[in-house]
One Martini backbone bead per residue (centre of mass of N, CA, C, O) as a GRO file, in nm:
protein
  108
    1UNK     BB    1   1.955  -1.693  -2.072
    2UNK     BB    2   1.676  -1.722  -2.232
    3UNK     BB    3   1.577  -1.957  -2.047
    4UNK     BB    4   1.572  -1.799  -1.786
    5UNK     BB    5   1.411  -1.548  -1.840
    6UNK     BB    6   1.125  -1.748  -1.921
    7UNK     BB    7   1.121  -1.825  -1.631
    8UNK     BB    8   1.170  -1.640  -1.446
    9UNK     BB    9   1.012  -1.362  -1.429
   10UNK     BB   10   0.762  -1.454  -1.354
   11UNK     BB   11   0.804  -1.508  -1.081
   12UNK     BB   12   0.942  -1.252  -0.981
   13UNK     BB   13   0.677  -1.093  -1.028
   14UNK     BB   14   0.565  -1.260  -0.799
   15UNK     BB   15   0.729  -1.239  -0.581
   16UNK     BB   16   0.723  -0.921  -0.536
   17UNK     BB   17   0.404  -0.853  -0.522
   18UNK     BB   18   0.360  -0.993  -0.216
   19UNK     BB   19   0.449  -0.783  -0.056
   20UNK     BB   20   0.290  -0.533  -0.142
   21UNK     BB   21  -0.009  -0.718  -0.093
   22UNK     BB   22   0.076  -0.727   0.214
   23UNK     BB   23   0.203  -0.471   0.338
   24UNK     BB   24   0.533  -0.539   0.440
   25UNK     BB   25   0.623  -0.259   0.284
   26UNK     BB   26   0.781   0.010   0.337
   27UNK     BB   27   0.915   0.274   0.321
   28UNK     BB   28   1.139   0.351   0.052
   29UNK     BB   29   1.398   0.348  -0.212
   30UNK     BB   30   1.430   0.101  -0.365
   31UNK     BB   31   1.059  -0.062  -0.331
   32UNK     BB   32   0.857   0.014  -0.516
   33UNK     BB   33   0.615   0.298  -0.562
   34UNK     BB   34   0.854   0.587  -0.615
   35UNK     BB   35   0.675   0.874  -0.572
   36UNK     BB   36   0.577   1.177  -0.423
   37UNK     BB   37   0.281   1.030  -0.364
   38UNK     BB   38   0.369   0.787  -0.205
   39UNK     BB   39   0.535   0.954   0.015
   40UNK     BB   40   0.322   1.128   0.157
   41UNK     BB   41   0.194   0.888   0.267
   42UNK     BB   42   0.123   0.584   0.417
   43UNK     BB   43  -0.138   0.544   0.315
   44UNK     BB   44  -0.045   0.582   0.013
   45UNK     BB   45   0.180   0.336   0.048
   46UNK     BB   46  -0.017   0.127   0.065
   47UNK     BB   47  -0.211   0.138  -0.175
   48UNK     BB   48   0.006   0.198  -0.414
   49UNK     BB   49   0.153  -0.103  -0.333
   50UNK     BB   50  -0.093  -0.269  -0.357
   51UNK     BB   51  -0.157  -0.251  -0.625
   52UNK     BB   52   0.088  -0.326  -0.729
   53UNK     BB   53   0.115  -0.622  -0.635
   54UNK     BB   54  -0.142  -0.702  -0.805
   55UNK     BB   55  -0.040  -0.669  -1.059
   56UNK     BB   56   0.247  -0.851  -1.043
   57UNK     BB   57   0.098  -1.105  -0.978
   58UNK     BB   58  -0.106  -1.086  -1.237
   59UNK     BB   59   0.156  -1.054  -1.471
   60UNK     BB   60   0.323  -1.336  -1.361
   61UNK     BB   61   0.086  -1.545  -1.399
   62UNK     BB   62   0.035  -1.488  -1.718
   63UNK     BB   63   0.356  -1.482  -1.764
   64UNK     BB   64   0.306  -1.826  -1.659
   65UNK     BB   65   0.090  -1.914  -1.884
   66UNK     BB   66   0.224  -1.844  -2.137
   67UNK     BB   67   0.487  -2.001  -2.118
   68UNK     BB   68   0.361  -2.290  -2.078
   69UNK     BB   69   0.227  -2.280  -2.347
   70UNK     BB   70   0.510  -2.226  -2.516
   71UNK     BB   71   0.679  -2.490  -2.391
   72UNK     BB   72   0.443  -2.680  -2.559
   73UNK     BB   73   0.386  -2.554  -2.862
   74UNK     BB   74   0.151  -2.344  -2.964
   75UNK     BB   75   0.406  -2.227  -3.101
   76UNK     BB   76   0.560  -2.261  -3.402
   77UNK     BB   77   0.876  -2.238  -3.262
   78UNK     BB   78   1.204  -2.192  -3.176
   79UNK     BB   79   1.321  -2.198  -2.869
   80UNK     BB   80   1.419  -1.877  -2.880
   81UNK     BB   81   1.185  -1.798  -2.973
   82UNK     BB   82   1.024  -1.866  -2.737
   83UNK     BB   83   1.156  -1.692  -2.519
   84UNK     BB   84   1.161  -1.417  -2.645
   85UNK     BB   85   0.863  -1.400  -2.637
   86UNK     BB   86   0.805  -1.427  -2.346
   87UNK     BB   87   0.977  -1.184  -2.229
   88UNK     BB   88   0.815  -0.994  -2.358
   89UNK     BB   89   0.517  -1.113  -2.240
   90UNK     BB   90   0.605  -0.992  -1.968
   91UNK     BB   91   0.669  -0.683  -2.015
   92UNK     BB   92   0.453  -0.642  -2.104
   93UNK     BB   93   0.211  -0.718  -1.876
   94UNK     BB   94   0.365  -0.517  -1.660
   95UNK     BB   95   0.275  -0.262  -1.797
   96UNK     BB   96   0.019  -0.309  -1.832
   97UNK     BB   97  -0.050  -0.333  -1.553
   98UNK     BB   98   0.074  -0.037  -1.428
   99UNK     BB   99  -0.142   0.170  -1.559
  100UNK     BB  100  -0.362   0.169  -1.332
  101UNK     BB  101  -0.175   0.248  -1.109
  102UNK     BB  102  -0.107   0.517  -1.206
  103UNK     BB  103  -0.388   0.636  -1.183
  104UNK     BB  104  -0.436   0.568  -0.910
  105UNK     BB  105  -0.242   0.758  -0.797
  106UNK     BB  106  -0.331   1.030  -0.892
  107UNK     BB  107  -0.607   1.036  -0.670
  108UNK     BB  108  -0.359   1.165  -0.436
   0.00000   0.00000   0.00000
């Protein structure tokens, strides 16, 4: 299970993002960054959901780099013990990129 979230999560986080920095995806309550500021009108939810997109596309790309530097054996750790390394340095990652996200948001 820690060995499939190792690798699908960098996937999946750029795979999300690539329709947000396409401005492919509508205002809507499931997918993208949905809250009253970018519901506000089309045009905030079209620049902070491209913002999110680019910050998502890059935070997987990122721990997608990261993964594969791990599964390479740079830091020697046991395979579970790099895996947990792996999904943690995704999480922090995705988070850590959408705070520049938040600040732009507010600006609407």
């Amino acid at each position: 299970m820690l060995r499939t979230l190792f690798f699908a999560l960098p996937a999946l986080m750029l795979a999300l993002g690539i329709p947000l920095a396409l401005k492919l995806v509508p205002p809507n309550r499931f997918y993208g960054y949905r809250t009253p500021t970018s519901f506000s009108s089309l045009e905030a939810w079209y620049k902070i959901n491209f913002a999110t997109g680019i910050a998502m596309i890059a935070a997987g790309l990122i721990a997608g780099v990261a993964a594969l530097a791990l599964s390479q054996g740079v830091i020697a750790l046991k395979p579970e013990g790099r895996y947990l390394v792996g999904v943690l340095v995704t999480g922090v990652l995705t988070i850590a990129s959408l705070i520049p996200v938040v600040l732009y948001a507010n600006r609407f």
